[in-house]
C-alpha positions in Angstrom: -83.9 82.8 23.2 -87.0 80.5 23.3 -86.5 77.1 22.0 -83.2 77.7 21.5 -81.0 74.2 23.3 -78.6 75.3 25.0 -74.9 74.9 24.8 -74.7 72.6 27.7 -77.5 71.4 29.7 -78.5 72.9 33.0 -79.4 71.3 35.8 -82.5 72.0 38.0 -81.6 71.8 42.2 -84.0 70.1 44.3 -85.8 73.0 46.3 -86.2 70.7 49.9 -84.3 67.5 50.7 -86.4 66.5 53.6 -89.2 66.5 51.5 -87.4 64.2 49.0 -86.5 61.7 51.7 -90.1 61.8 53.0 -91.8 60.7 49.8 -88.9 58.3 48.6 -89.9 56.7 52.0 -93.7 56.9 51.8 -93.0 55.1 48.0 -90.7 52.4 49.4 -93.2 51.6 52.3 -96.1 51.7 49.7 -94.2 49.4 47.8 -94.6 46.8 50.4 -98.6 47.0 50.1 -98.2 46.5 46.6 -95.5 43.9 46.0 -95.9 40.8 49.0 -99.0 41.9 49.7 -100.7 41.3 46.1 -99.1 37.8 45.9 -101.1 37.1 49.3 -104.5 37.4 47.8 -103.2 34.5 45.1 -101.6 32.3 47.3 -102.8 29.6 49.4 -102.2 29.1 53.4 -99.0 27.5 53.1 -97.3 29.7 50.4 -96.0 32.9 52.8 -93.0 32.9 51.2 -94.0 33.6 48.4 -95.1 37.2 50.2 -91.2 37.2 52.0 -89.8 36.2 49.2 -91.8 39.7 47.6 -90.2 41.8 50.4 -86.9 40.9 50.5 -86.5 41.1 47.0 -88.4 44.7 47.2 -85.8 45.9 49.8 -82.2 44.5 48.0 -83.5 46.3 44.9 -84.3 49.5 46.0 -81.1 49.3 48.2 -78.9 47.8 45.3 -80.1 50.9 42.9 -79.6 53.4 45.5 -75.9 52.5 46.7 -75.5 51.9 42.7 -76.3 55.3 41.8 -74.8 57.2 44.8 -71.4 55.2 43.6 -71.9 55.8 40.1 -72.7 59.7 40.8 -69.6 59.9 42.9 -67.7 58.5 40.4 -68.4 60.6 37.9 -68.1 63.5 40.2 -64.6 62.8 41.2 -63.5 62.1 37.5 -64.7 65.8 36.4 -63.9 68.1 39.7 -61.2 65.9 41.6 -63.3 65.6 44.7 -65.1 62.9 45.4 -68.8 64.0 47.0 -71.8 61.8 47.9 -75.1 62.8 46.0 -78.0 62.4 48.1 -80.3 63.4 45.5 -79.4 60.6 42.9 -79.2 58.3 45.9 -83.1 58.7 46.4 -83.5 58.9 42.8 -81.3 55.2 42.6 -83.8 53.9 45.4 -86.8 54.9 43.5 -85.2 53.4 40.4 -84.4 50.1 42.0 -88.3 49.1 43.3 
């Protein structure tokens, strides 16, 4: 009935991987607009790496939270069913957590 929890939660499937992939991506490249290139309008000639330093650090932790949550998922997965599987869906969800 309505408003009723239920006994176990449900989950919801994504209705189009590609899709997913295509705006994790378009979110991870905005990123780089938003992260080295704000520290560019603060910094003086010689400081450019303070705007690398910005990017790298953007990439390792949007990489870092996606291979942590793909490992984590798996994990999990394995310890409940026995087979180990490889989520891409909480992979891009680990990215998007990691920037």
């Amino acid at each position: 009935e309505k408003g009723k929890p239920f006994d176990e939660p449900k989950d919801i499937p994504g209705h189009s991987a590609p899709l997913q992939f295509l705006g994790t991506f378009c979110l991870w490249f905005g990123w780089y607009g938003f992260n080295p290139g704000s520290t560019l309008t603060i910094a003086s000639e010689g400081q450019g790496n303070v705007a690398a330093l910005a990017a790298v650090n953007t990439t390792l932790g949007a990489a870092a939270g996606a291979i942590s949550a793909m490992v984590t998922k798996s994990i999990l997965e394995k310890r409940k069913t026995g087979i180990m599987t490889y989520d891409l869906t909480s992979t891009m969800n680990g990215c998007l957590t990691g920037l």
